[in-house]
N, C-alpha and C positions, 0 to 999 in steps of 0.2 A: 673336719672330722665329723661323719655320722655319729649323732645323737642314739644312746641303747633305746629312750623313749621312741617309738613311733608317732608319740602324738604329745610332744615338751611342750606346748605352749599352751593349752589349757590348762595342765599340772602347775605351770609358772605362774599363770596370769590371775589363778585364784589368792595366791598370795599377794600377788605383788597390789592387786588390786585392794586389799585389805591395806598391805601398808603403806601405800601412799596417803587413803584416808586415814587411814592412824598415826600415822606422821603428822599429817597436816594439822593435828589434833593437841599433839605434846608438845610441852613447852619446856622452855629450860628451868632447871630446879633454883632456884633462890635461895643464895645463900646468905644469911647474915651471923657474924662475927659470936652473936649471943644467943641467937634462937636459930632451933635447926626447923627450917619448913620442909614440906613436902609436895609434890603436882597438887594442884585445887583436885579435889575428889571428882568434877563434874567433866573433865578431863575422861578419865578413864568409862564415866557414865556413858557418856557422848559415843567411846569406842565402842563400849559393848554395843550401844543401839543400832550403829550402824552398821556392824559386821551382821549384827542379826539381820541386817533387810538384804544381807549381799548370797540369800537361800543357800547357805550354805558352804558359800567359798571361804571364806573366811575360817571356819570350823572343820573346814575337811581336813582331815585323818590323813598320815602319809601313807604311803604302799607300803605295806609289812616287808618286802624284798628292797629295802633301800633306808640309809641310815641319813639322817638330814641333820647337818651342823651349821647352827646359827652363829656370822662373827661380824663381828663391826664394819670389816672392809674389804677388799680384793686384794689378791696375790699380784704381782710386783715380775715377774719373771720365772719361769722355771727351769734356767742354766743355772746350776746348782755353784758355778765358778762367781756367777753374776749377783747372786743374792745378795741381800743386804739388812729385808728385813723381815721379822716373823710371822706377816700372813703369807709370803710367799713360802717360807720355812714349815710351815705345819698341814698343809696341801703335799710338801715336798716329801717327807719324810715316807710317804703312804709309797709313792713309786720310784724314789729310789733307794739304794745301800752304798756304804762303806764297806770297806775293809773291815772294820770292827764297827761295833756300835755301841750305844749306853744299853745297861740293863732296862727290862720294864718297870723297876724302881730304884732307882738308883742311879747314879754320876758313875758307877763303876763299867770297867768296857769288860766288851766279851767279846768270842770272832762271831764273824756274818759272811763277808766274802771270801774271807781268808779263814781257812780252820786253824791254823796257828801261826808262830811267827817266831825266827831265833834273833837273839839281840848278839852280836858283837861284843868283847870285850872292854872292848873303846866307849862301845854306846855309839856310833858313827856310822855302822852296816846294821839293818835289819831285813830282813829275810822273811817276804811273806809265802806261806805258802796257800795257794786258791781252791776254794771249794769245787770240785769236778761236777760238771753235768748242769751248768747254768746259764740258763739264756733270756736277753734282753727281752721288751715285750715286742721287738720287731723280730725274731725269731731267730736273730743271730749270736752266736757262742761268747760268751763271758769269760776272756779268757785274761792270758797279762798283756798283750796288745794293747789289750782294751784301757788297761787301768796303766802303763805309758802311756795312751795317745791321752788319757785323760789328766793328766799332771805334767803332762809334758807342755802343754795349751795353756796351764796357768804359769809354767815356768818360762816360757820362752815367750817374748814380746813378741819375736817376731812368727810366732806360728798361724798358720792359714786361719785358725779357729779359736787365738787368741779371745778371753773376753773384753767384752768393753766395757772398761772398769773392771779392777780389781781389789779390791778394798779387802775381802777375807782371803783371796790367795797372799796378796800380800803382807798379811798379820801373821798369817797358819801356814804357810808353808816356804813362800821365795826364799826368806834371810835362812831358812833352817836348812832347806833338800836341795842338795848337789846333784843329785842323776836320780832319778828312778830308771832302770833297766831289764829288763827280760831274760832271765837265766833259761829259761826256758818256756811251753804253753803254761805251766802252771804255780810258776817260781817267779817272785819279783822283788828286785835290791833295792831296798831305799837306803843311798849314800845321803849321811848327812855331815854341812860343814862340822857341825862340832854337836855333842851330845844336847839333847832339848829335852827337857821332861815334859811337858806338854805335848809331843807329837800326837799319841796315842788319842788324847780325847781329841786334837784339830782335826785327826780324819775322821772322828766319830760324827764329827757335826757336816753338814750336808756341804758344804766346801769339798769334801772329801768326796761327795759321792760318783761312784762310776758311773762315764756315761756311755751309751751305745756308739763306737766311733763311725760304723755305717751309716747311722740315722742322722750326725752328724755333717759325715761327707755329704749326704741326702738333702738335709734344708738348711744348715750354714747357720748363722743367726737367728733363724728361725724357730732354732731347736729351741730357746727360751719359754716359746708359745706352744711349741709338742714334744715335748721331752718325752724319751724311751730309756727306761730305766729297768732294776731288773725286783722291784718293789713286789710287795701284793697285791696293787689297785696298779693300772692304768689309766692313763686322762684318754676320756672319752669326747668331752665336751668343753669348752669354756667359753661362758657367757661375757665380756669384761664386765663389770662391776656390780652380775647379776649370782651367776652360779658357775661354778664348778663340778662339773659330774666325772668320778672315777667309775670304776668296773672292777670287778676282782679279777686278777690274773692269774688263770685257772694250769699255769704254768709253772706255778713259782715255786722256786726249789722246797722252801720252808714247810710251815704248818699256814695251810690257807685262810684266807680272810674271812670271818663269816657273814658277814653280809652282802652281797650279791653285789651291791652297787654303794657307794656313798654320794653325798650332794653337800658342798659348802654355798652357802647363799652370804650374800654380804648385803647385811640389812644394818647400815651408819645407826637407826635408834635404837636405843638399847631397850627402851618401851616395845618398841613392835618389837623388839625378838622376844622380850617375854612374853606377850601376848601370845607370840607364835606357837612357842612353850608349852604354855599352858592351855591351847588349845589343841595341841597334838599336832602341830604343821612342823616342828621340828622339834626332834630330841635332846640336841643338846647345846648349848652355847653358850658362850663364855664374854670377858668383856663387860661381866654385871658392874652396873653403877651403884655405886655404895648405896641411894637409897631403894634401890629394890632388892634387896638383900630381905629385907622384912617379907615382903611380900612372898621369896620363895621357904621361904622358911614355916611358913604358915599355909602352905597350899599342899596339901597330903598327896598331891600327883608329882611332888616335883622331891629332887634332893640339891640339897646346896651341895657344893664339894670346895675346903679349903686346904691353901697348902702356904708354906713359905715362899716369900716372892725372890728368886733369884733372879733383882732386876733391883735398877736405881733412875729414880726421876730426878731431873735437874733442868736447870737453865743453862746452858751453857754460852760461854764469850767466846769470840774470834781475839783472844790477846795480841795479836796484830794492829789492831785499830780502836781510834782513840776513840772514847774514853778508858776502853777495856784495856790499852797497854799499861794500865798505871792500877797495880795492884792495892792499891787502898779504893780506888772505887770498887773494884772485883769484891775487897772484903765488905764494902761498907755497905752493897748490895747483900750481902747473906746476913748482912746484922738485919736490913731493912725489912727482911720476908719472915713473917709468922709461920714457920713451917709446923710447929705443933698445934696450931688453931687449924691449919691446913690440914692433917691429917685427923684431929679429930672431927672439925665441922664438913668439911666440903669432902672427907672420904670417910667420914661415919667410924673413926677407930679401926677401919682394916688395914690403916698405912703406920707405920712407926717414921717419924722423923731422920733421915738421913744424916748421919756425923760428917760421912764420907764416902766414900765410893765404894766399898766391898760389903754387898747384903751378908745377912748370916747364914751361917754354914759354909762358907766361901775359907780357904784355907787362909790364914791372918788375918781376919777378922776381928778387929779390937778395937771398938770405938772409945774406949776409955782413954786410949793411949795417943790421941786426935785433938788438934787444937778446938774448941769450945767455938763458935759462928751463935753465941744465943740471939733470939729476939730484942733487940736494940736499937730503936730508929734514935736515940742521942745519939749513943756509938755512931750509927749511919752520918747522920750527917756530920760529926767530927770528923770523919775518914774523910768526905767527900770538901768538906773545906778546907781539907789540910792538902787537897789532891788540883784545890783551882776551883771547886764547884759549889761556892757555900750557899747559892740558889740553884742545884741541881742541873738538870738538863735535858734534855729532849730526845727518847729515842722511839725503835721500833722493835719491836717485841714479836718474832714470826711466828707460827705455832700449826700443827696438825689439828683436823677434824674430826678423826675418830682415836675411837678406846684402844689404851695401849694397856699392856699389863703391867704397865708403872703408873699410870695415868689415865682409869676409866672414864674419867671425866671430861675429857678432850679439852679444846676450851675454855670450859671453865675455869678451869685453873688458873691461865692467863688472864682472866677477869682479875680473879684476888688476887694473883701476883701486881696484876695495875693499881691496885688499891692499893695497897703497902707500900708500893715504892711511892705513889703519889704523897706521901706521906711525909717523907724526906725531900722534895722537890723534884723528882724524878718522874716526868711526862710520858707516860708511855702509850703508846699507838700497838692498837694490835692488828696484826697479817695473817688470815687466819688463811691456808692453803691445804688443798686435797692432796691425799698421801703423797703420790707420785710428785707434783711438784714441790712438795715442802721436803722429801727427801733429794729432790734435785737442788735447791738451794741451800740443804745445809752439805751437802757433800761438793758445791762448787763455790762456796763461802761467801754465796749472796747473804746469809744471815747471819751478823755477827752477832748478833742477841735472838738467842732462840731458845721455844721450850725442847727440852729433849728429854732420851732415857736413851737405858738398855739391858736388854735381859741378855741373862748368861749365854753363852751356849756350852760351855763345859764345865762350869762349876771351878773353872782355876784364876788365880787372882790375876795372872796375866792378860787371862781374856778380857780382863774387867779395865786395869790398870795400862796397859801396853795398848789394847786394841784405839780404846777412848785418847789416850794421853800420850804413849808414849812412840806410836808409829810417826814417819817421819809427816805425812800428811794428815795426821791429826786433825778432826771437824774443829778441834778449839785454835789449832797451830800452837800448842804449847809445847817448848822447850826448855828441858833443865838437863845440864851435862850430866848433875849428878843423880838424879831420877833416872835417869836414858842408863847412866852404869849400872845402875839396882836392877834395874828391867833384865839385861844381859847377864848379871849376877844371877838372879830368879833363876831364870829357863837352862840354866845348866847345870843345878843345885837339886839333886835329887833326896835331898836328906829332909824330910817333911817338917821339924823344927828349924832347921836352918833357911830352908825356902819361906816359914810362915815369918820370922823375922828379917827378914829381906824385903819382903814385901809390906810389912808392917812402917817401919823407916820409908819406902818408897811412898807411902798411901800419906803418912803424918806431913812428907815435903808438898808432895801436889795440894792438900786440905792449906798447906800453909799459902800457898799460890793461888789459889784461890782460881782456878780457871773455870768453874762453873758456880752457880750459886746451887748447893745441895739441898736437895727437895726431900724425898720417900724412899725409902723401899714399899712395896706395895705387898698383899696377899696375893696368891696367886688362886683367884677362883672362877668356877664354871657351874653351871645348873645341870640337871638333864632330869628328863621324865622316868617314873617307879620303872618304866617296863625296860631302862636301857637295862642291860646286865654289864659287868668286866670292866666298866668304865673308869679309870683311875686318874689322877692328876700325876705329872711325870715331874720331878724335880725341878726339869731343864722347862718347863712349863710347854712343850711339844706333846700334846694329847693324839695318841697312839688307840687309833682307832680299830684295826684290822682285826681287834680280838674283842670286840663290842656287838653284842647280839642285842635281839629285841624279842622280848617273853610279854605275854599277856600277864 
């Protein structure tokens, strides 16, 4: 795809060229148990001196007609059926729509595609009806065709356009939707086996989104890499693990995007993107490492923005395979990791300590009412010598490279997790792998001990509980008959005290199981420069950009 740039690679090369020598520059932060340190000062001396000899690349100003978002890493695919994880998620959101969507603040849904919608008696028929006069950015009509062939692809294995892998089709929609069908161009039935209170946010979140089915039939598989959606922004460009450049689509049924153009760049240090920052190379970006939080906080060009983190960091086990099938090692590992040194030392007080699996504000949310994992390496190794291991054992410990929003620190975290367990006799080797491959081996269960997270995508306990634990392919493989009942109990319990106690009893059995060692919730934060305007943090931590201007 032509680039809107006429001339992208001297605009690119001024950054890139700065952050490679700024990179080569930063070191990683040192963490120790009783003093908090930070980069040696000569560190960042070093960067200024050198950006100053690169006559100005380094400090060039972006084009006032284009909004530049600084983030840790690359997007991962843009078949909206295919996704899996949130870089590719918050690119995605800008081109394409649901049916419904979340408010601009809030978990709460409203229409998008559909201007309303009648429910059935039953709860088993719903009835959308489509917004008229709406077309994909390949110029063809948005009609119910469209939104069949597109759920028809995640229900049906054997469809020409099946994806490959399904992991949020089959959480968010297989087990619940019997037929989606075409009442007519602007009418469409979602049969479902039995009533789901979750439906409504699973098509909010980008599983849900419709996609162009001519563009589809057009490049097959492909569509991942040029997806035509019926968004604000279309992809114009994508660099792999440089940038991303959207366009506004001067089509779009809604209120238009005001920025002409945006650009995501995937800059892994979290230093150079500040740099970038605060020089005005980019507006805004997220992914801050607890210890530069000071630094934007004290730089009168910049604003912090924090929010509650609807997201949970963990390690999690393959309970399949030995050591992890024997539940007193599983617990005797969460006794072993300081997770409250963890969160105050190595994320500076923006992480709160993890009970269990549901952040706050999450419906059933009650860590009180959770069996107690405190910091205890006796406990630790009583579990592990009552389990066969009273000199510990040898494992490997897989982990991602870049900032997650449970885990800005990438990492590092895995460092201090190897210290704690070394503690108890537990050897651990760490495998540290680039996004892509480290989401290939924990979704094909090359890693049975791995760091992991996850952030919400609709703020319901099911997402949290069921997606992680309770689908039948589960990353951990953990099974409880009576957990799996709860789960099915949940999702057809529309009565909000009776679903938050449902889920409360599901969350206290898995915490007892011990299938992950529970880490954080984290804050969910982002930077941006005075001149961004409209810019806000979204619940679901998807920054919604189409209504973000830049003011002097």
């Amino acid at each position: 795809m032509p680039p809107v740039d006429p001339h992208p690679e001297p605009r690119h090369f001024r950054f890139h060229t700065c952050a490679v020598i700024c990179a080569s520059f930063s070191r990683p932060i040192a963490v120790n148990r009783n003093i908090q340190r930070s980069n040696p000062p000569y560190n960042w001396i070093v960067i200024g001196i050198l950006c100053g000899f690169l006559a100005g690349g380094c400090g060039k100003t972006a084009p006032s007609d284009v909004l530049i978002y600084g983030r840790g890493g690359d997007s991962v695919t843009f078949d909206p059926a295919a996704v899996e994880d949130g870089e590719s998620a918050k690119v995605l959101i800008h081109i394409m729509e649901g049916l419904v969507r979340f408010k601009d603040d809030s978990t709460e849904i409203e229409p998008c595609l559909a201007e309303s919608w009648d429910i059935s008696e039953d709860g088993r028929d719903i009835t959308f009806h489509l917004r008229p006069n709406v077309h994909f950015h390949d110029g063809t009509a948005f009609d119910s065709q469209a939104v069949v062939f597109t759920f028809e692809r995640m229900l049906n294995a054997e469809h020409a356009f099946a994806p490959v892998g399904d992991t949020y089709p089959g959480f968010a929609f297989k087990p619940y939707i019997k037929l989606v069908d075409a009442l007519d161009s602007q009418t469409v039935r979602f049969q479902l086996n039995e009533p789901y209170a979750p439906i409504f946010k699973n098509l909010a979140i980008f599983t849900g989104y419709i996609v162009s089915p001519a563009a589809f039939e057009k490049m097959g598989q492909d569509f991942g890499n040029r997806p035509v959606g019926t968004g604000p922004y279309k992809l114009v460009e994508w660099t792999r693990n440089a940038t991303i450049e959207l366009q506004r689509f001067d089509e779009y049924w809604g209120k238009a995007g005001v920025m002409p153009r945006i650009i995501f760049r995937s800059i892994p240090d979290g230093a150079v993107r500040l740099l970038g920052l605060q020089r005005g190379e980019l507006h805004i970006i997220d992914g801050i490492e607890p210890q530069l939080v000071s630094k934007i906080r004290s730089n009168k060009d910049l604003v912090l923005l924090e929010g509650p983190g609807q997201n949970v960091g963990f390690v999690g086990f393959n309970v399949t395979v030995p050591p992890y099938d024997d539940v007193r090692v599983r617990r005797a590992l969460n006794h072993a990791v300081n997770k409250e040194q963890i969160c105050e030392y190595l994320f500076e007080g923006l992480a709160v300590p993890a009970k269990g699996v549901l952040p706050e504000g999450v419906l059933g949310y009650a860590p009180q009412k959770l069996p107690a994992y405190e910091y205890n390496p006796e406990k630790a190794k009583q579990l592990l010598s009552e389990a066969g291991y009273p000199d510990g054992f040898e494992t490997k410990l897989t982990t991602y490279t870049i900032p997650r929003p449970y885990n800005p620190m990438d990492a590092r975290l895995a460092e201090l997790i190897q210290e704690d367990l070394a503690k108890v006799g537990v050897k651990v080797t760490i495998e540290k792998l680039e996004w892509g491959r480290y989401l290939e081996a924990v979704r094909s269960f090359e890693a049975p001990f791995a760091l992991r997270g996850w952030s919400g995508d609709n703020a319901d306990p099911d997402n949290f509980l069921w997606t992680r634990l309770g689908e039948p392919d589960n990353p951990s493989r953990y099974k409880n008959p009576r957990f799996i009942e709860l789960m099915h109990e949940g999702v057809a319990t529309f009565d909000g005290a009776e679903r938050a106690r449902i889920y409360q009893e599901a969350e206290r059995i898995a915490v007892e199981d011990a299938p992950w060692i529970f880490l954080n919730h984290f804050k969910d934060l982002a930077a941006a420069r005075v001149e961004v305007k409209g810019f806000q943090l979204h619940p679901l931590a998807t920054h919604r950009l189409w209504g973000v201007s830049l003011q002097p």
